[in-house]
Backbone as CSV, one residue per row, in Angstrom:
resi,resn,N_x,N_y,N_z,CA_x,CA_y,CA_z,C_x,C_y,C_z
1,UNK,-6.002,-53.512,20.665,-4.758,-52.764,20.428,-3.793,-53.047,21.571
2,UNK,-2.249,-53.470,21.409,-1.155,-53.620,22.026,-1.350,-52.380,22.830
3,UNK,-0.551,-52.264,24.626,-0.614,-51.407,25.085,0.042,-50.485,24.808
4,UNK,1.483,-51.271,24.019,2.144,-50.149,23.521,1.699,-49.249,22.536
5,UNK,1.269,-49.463,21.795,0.587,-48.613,20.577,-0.245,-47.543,21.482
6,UNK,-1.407,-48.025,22.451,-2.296,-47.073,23.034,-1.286,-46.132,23.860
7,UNK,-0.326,-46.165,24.281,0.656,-45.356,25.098,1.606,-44.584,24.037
8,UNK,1.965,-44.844,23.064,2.597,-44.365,21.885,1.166,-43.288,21.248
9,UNK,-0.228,-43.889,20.814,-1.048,-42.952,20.694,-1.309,-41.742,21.465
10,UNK,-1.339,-42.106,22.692,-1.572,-41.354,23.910,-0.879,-40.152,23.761
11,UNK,0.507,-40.688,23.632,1.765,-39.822,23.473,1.882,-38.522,22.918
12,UNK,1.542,-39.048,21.680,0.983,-38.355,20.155,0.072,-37.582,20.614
13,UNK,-1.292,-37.780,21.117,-2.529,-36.672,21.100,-1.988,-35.632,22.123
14,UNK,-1.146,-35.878,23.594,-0.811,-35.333,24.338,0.118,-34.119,23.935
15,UNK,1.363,-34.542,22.917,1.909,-33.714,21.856,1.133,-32.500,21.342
16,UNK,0.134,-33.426,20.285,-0.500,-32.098,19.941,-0.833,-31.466,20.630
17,UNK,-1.564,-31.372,21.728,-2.628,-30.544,22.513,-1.435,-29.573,23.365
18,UNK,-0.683,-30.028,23.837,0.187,-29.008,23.795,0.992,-27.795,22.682
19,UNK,0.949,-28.305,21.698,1.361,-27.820,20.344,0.325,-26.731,20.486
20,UNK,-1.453,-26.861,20.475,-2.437,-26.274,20.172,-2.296,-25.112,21.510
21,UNK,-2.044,-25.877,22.661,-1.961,-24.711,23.680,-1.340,-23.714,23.798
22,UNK,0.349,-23.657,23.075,0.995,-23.102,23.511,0.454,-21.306,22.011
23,UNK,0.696,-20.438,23.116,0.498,-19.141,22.196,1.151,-18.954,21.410
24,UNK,1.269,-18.150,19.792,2.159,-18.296,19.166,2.653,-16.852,19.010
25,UNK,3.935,-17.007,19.349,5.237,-15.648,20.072,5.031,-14.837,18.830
26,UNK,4.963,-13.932,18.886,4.556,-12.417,17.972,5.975,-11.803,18.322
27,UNK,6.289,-10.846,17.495,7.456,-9.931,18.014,7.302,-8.602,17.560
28,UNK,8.086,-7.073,17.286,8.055,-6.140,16.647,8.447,-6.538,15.215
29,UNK,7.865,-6.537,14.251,8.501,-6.493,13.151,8.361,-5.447,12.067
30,UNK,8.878,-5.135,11.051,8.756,-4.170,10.093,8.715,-4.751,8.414
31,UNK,7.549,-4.178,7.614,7.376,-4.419,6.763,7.331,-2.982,5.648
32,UNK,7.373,-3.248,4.400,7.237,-2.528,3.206,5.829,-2.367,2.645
33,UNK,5.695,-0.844,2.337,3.975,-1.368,2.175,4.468,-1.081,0.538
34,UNK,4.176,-2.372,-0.158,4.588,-2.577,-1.781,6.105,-3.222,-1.397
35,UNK,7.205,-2.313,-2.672,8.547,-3.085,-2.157,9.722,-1.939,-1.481
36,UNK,10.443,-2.456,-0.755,11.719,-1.217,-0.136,12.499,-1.528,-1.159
37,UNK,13.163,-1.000,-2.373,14.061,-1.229,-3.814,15.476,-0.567,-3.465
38,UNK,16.452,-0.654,-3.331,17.800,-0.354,-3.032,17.857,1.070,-3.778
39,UNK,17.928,1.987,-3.686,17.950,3.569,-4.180,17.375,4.376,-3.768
40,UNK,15.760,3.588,-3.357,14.659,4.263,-3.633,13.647,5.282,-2.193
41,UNK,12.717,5.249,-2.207,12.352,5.623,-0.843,10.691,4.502,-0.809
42,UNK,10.858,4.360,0.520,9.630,3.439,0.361,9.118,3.488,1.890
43,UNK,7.355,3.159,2.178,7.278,3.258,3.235,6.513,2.078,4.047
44,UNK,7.131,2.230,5.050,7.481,1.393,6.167,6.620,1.401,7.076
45,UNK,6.113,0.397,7.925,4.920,-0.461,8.653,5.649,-1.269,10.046
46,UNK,5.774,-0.267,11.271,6.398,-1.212,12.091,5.297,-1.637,13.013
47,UNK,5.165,-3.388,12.575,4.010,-3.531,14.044,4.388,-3.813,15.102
48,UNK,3.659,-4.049,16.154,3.501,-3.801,17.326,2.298,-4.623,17.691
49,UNK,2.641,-6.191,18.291,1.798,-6.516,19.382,1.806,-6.810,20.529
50,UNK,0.158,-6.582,20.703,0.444,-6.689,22.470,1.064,-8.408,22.774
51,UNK,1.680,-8.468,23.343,1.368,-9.774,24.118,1.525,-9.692,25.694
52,UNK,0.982,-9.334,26.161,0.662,-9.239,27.751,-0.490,-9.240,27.845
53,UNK,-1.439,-9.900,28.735,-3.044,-10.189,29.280,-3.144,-8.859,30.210
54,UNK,-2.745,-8.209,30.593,-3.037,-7.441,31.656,-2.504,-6.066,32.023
55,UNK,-1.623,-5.354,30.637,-0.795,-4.074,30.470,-1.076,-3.813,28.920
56,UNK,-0.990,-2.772,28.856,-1.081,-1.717,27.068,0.446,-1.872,26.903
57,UNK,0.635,-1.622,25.495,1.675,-0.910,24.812,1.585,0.641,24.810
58,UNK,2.251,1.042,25.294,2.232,2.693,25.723,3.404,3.408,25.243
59,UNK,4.290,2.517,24.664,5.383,3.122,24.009,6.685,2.435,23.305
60,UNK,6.764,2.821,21.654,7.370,2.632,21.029,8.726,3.177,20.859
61,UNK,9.696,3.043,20.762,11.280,3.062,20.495,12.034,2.380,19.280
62,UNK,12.067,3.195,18.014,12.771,2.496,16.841,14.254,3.239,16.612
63,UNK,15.215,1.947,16.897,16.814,2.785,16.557,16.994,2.522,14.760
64,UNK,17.458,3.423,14.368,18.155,3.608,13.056,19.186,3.248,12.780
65,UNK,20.003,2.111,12.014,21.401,2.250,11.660,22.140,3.113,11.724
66,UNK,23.055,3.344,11.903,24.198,4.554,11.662,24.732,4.136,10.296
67,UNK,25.283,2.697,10.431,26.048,2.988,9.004,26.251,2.943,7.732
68,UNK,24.194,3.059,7.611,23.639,2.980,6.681,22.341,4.439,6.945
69,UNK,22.795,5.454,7.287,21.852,6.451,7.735,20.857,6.725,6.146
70,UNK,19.972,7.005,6.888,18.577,7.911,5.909,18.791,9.351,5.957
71,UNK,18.605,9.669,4.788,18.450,11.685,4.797,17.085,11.922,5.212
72,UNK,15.825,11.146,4.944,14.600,11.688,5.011,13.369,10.309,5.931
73,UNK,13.399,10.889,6.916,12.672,9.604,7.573,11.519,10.895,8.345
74,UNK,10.172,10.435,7.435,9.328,10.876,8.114,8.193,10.243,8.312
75,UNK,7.527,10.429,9.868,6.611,9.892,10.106,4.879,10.130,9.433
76,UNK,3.941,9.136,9.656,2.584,9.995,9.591,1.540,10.094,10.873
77,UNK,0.798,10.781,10.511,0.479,11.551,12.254,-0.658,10.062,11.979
78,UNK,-0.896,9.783,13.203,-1.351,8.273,14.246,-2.058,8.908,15.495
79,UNK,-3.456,8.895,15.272,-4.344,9.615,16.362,-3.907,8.653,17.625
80,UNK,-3.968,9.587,18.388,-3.973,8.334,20.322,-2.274,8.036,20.227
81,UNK,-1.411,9.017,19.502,0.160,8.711,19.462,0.907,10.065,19.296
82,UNK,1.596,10.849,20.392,2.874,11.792,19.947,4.215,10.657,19.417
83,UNK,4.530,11.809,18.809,5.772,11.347,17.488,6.769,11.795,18.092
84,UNK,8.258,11.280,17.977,8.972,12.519,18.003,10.459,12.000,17.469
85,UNK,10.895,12.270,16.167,12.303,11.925,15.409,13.260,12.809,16.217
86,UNK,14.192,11.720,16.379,15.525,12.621,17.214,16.434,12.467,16.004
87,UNK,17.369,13.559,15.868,18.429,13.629,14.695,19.882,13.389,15.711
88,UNK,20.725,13.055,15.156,22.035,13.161,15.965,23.121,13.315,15.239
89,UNK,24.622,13.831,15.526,25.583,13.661,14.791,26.330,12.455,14.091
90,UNK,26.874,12.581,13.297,27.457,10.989,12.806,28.864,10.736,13.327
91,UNK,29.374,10.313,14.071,31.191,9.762,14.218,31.487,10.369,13.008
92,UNK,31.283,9.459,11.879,32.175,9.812,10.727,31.247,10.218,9.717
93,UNK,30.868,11.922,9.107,30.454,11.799,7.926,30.476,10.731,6.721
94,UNK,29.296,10.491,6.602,29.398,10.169,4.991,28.304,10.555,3.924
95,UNK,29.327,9.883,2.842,28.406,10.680,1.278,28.003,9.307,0.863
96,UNK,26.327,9.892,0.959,25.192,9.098,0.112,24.475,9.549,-1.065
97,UNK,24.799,9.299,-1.779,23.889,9.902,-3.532,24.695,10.959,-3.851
98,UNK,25.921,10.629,-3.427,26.815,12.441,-3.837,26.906,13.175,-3.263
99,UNK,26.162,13.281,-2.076,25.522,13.842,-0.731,26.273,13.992,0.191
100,UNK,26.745,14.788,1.165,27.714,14.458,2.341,26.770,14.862,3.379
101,UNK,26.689,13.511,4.050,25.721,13.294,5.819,26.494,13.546,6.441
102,UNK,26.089,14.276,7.742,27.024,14.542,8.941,26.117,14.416,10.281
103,UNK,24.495,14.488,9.639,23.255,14.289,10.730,22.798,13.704,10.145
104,UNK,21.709,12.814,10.930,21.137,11.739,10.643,19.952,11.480,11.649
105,UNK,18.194,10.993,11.164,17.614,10.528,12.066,18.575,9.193,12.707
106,UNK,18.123,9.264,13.908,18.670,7.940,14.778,18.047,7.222,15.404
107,UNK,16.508,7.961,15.611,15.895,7.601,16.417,14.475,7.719,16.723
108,UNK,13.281,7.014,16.164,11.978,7.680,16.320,11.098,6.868,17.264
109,UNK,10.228,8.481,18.284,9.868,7.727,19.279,8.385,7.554,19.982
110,UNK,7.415,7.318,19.679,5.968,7.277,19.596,5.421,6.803,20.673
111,UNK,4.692,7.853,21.847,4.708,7.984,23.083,2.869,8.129,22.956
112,UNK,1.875,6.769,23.398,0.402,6.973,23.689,0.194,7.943,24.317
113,UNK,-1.062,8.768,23.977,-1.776,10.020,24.562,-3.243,9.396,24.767
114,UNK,-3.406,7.973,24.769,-4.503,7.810,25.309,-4.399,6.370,25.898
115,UNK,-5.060,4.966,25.482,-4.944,3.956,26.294,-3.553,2.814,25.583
116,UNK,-3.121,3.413,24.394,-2.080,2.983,23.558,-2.791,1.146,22.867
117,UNK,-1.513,0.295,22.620,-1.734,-1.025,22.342,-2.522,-1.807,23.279
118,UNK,-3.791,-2.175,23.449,-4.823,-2.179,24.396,-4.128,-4.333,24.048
119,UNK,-4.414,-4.723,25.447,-4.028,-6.738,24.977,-5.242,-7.058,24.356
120,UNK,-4.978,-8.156,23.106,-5.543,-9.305,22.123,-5.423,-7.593,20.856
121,UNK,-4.607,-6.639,20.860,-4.581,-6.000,19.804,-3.261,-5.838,18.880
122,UNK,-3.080,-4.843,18.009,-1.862,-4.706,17.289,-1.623,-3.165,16.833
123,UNK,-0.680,-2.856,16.002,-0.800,-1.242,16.046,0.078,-1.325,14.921
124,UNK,0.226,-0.602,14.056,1.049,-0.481,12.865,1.810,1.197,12.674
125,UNK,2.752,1.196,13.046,3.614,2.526,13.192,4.697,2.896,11.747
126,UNK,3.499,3.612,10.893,4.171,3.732,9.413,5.283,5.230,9.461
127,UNK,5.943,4.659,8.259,7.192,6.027,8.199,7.662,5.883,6.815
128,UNK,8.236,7.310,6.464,8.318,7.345,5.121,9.723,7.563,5.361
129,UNK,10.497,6.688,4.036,12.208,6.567,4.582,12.698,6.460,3.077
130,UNK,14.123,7.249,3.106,14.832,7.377,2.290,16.174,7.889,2.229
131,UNK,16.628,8.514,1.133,16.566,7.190,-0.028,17.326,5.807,0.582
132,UNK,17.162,4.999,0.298,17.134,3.138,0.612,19.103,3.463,0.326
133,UNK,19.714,2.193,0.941,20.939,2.442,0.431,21.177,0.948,-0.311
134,UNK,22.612,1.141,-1.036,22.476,0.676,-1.926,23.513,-0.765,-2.317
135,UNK,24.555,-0.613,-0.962,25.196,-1.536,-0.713,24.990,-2.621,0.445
136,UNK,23.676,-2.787,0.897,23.485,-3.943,1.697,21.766,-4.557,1.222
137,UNK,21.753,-5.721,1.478,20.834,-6.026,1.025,19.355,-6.383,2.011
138,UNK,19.876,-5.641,3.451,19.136,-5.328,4.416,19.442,-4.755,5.342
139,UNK,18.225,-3.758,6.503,18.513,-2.572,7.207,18.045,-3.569,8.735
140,UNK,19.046,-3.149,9.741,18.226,-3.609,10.646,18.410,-2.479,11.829
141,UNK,16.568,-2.470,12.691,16.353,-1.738,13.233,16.530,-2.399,15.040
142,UNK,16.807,-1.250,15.783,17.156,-2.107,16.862,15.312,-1.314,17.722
143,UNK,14.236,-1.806,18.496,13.200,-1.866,18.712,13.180,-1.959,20.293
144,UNK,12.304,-0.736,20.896,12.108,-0.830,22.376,10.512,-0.602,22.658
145,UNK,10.089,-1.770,23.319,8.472,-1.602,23.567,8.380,-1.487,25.081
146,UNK,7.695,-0.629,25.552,7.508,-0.274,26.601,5.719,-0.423,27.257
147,UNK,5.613,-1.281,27.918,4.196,-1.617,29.028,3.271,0.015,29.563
148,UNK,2.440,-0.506,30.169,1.812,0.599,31.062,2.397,0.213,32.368
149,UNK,2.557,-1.269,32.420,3.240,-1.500,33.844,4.208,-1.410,34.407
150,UNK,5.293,-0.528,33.562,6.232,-0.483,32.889,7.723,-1.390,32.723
151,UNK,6.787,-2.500,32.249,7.545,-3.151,31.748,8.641,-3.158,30.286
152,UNK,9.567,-3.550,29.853,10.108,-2.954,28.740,11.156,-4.190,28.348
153,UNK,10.203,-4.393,26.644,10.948,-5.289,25.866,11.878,-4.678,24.953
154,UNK,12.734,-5.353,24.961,14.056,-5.125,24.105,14.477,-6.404,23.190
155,UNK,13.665,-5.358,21.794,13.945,-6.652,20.608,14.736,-5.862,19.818
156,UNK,16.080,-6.284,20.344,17.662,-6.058,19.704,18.515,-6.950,18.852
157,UNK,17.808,-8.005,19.307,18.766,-9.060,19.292,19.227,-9.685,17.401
158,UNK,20.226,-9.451,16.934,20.476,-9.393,15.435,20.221,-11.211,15.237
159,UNK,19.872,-11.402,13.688,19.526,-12.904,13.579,21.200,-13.203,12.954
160,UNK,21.491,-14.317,13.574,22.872,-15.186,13.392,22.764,-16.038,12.673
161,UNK,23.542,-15.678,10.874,22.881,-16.869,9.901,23.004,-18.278,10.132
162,UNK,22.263,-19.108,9.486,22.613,-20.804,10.265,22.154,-20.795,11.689
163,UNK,21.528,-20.188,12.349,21.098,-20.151,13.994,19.292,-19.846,14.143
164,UNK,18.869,-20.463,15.146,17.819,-20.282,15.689,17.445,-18.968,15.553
165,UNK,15.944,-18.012,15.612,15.612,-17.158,16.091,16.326,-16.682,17.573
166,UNK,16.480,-15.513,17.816,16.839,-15.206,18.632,15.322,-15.288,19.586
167,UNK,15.175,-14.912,21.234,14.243,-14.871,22.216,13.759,-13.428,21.447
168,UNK,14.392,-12.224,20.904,14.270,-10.888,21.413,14.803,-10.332,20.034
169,UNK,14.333,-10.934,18.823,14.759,-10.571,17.417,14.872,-8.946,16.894
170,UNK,15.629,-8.522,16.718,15.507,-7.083,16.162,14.715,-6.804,14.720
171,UNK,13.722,-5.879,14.260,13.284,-5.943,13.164,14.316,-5.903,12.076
172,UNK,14.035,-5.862,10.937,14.889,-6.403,9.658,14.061,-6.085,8.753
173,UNK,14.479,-5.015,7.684,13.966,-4.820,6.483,14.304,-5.148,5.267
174,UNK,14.143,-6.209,4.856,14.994,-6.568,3.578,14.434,-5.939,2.267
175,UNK,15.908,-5.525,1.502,15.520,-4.902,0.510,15.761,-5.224,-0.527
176,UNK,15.143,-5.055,-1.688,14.902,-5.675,-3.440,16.106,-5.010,-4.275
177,UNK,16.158,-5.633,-5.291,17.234,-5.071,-6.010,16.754,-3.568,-7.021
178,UNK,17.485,-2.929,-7.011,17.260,-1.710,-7.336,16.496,-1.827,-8.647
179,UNK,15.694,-1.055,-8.672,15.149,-0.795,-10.088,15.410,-0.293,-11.217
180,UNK,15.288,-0.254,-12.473,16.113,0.353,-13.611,15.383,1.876,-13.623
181,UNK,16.126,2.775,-13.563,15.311,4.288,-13.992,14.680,5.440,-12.526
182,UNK,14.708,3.900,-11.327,14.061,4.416,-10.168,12.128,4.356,-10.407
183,UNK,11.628,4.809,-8.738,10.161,4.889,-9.100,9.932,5.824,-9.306
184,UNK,10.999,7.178,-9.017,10.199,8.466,-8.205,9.266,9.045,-9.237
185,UNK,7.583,9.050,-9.205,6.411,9.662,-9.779,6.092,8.567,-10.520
186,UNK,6.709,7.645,-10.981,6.445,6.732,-12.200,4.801,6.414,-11.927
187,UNK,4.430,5.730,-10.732,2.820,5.748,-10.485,2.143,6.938,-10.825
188,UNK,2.442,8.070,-10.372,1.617,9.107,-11.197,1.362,9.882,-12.303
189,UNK,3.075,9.514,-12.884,2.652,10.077,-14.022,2.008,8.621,-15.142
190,UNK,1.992,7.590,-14.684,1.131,6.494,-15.570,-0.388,6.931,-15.271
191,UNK,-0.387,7.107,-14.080,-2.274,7.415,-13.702,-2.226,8.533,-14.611
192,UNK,-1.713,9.683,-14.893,-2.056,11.024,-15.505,-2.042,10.757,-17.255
193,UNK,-1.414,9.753,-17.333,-0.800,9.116,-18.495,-1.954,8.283,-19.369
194,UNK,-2.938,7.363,-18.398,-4.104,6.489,-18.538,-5.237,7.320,-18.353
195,UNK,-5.266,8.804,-17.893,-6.365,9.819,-17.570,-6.234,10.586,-18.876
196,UNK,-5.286,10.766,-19.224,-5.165,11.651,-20.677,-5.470,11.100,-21.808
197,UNK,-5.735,9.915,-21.843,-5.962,8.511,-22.812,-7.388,8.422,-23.032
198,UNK,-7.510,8.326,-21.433,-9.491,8.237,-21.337,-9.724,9.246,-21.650
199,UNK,-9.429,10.072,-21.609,-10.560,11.706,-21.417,-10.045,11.778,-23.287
200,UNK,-9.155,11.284,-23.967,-9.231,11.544,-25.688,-9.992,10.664,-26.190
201,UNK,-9.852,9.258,-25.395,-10.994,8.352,-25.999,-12.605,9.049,-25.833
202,UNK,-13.020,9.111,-24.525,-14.168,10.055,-24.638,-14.457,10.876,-25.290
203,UNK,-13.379,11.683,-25.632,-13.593,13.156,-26.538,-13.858,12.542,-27.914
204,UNK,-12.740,11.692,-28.460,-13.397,10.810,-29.965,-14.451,10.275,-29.623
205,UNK,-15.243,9.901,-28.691,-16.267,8.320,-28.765,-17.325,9.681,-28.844
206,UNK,-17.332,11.103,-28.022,-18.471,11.896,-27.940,-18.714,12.924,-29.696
207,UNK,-17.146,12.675,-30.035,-17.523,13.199,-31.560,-17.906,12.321,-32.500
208,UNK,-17.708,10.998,-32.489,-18.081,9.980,-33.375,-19.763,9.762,-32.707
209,UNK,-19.941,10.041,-32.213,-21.753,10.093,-30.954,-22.083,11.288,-32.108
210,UNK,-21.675,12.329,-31.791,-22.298,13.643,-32.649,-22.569,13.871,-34.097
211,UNK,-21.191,12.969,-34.780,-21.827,12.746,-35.881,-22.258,12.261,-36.628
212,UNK,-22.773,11.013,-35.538,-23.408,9.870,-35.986,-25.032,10.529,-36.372
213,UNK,-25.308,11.102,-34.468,-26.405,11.469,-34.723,-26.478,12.875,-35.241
214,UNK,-25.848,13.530,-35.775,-25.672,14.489,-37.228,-26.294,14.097,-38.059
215,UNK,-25.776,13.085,-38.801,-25.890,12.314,-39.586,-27.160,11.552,-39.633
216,UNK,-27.789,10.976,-38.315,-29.270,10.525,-38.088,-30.038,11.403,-38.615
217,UNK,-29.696,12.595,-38.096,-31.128,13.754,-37.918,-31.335,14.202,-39.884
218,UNK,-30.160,14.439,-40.367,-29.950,14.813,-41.985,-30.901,13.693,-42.638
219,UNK,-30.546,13.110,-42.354,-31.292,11.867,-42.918,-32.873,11.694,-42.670
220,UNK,-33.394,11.652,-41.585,-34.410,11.642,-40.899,-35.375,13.174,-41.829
221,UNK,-34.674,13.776,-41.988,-35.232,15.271,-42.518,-35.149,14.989,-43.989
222,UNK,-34.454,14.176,-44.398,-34.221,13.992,-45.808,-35.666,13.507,-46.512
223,UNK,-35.641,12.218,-45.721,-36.984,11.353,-46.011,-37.971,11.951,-45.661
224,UNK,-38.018,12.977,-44.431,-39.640,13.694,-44.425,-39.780,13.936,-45.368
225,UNK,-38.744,14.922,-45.984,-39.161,16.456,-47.242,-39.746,15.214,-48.137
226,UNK,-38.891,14.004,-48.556,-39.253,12.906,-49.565,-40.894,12.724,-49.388
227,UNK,-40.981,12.542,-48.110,-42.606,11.838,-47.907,-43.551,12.829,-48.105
228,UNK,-43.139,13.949,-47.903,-43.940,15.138,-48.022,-44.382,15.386,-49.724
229,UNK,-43.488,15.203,-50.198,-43.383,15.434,-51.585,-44.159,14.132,-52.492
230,UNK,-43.933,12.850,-51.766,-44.872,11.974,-52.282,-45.953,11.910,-52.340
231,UNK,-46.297,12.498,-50.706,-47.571,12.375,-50.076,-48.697,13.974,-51.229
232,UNK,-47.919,14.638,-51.671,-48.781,16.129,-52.316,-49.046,15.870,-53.927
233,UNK,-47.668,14.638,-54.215,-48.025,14.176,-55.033,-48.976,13.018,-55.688
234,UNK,-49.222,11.978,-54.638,-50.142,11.236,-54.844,-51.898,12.104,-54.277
235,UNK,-51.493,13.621,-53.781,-52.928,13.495,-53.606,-53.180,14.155,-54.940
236,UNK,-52.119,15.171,-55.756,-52.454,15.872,-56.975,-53.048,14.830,-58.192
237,UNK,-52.358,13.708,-58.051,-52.692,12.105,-58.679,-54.360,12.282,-58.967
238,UNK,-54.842,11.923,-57.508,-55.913,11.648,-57.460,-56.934,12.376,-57.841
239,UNK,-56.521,13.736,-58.062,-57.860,14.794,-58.113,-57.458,14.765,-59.617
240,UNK,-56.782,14.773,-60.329,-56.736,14.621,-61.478,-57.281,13.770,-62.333
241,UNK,-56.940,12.213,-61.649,-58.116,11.133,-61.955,-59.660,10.983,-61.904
242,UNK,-59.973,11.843,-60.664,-61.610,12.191,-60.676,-62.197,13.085,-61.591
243,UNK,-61.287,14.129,-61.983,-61.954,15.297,-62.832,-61.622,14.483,-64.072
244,UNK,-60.888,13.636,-64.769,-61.116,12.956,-66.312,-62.463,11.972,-65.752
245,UNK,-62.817,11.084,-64.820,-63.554,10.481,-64.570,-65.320,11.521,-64.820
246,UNK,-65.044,12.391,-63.861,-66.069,13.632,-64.656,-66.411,14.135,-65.382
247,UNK,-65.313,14.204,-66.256,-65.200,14.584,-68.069,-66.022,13.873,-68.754
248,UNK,-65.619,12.427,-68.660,-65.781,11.529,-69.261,-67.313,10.916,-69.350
């Protein structure tokens, strides 16, 4: 092999192995558990990883839009985590769903009560949010992670369409196009809907059972009395045949 080729190979494996070395950058992000639908209320999954070798995650910081505020943002309780939603005033009221806002969560803030985001881990900080609004086709959250060492990341930074990731990306919830009719109960009243179905199918399958075997047992009693009646008659048969045999 030409030396050039072995120095061009060289090149190449050296490439990769750096490729393989380098860690791959995690950030805060936020997800939908199912879909976030423009109307609707849906709930929300903000993770959280560590990336530091040698400090916890000890504390979370999620900012809220203003000018797209939520009426109902609630958390769920997260053992080894205090909660705490701050509400604030709005600059400028506004009306959502017919609704006139003037307060608004702004701010929720989830403070470890024990060793928090421990490093090589992750943490998932769910919240129930609503109703979704209906003129943008995504929410973005501005995100403060805070160390044991107390160090403190600030992933603010909005994505610039046509542009690189930012160093320090702010989460982003993108949302689906609204649904026809809405969800609100639709899952439960189908489960109550498919439970009322089964429990009539059972109820027919246990009466068509009953009078099947109704119907077994009638029968079953039918043919005794029959056999009984054969059986008194072939023995009357026989004694009749012996006494002409005696006669005779």
């Amino acid at each position: 092999m030409k030396p050039s080729r072995i120095a061009a190979a060289a090149a190449v494996a050296a490439s990769a192995v750096l490729t393989l070395s380098v860690p791959a950058f995690a950030h805060v992000s936020v997800q939908p558990e199912g879909t976030a639908a423009k109307g609707d209320y849906a709930v929300v999954n903000f993770k959280v990883p560590n990336e530091r070798d040698d400090a916890s995650t000890t504390k979370l910081e999620v900012n809220f839009p203003t000018d797209h505020p939520l009426a109902s943002v609630m958390p769920q309780k997260l053992d080894g985590w205090d909660v705490k939603v701050t509400k604030s005033k709005l600059d400028k009221p506004l009306t959502v769903h017919g609704q006139k806002i003037d307060e608004a969560v702004t701010k929720v803030t989830w403070t470890a009560t024990g060793k928090g985001v421990e490093p090589g881990f992750f943490q998932k900080f769910p919240l129930s949010i609503g109703a979704l609004p209906e003129d943008t086709d995504e929410l973005v959250f501005k995100a403060v992670q805070t160390y044991s060492n107390k160090e403190v990341v600030r992933w603010i930074e909005p994505q610039q369409e046509g542009q690189e990731e930012p160093e320090n990306p702010a989460p982003v919830l993108a949302l689906s196009a609204a649904s026809e009719g809405g969800h609100h109960g639709s899952a439960d009243a189908e489960d109550a809907s498919d439970a009322s179905h089964s429990s009539d199918a059972k109820a027919e399958a246990d009466k068509t059972t009953e009078a099947s075997s109704d119907s077994s047992d009638t029968t079953a009693r039918v043919l005794g009395i029959v056999g009984i009646v054969v059986g008194v008659a072939g023995v009357a048969y026989g004694v009749m045949a012996g006494r002409r045999r005696t006669a005779a």
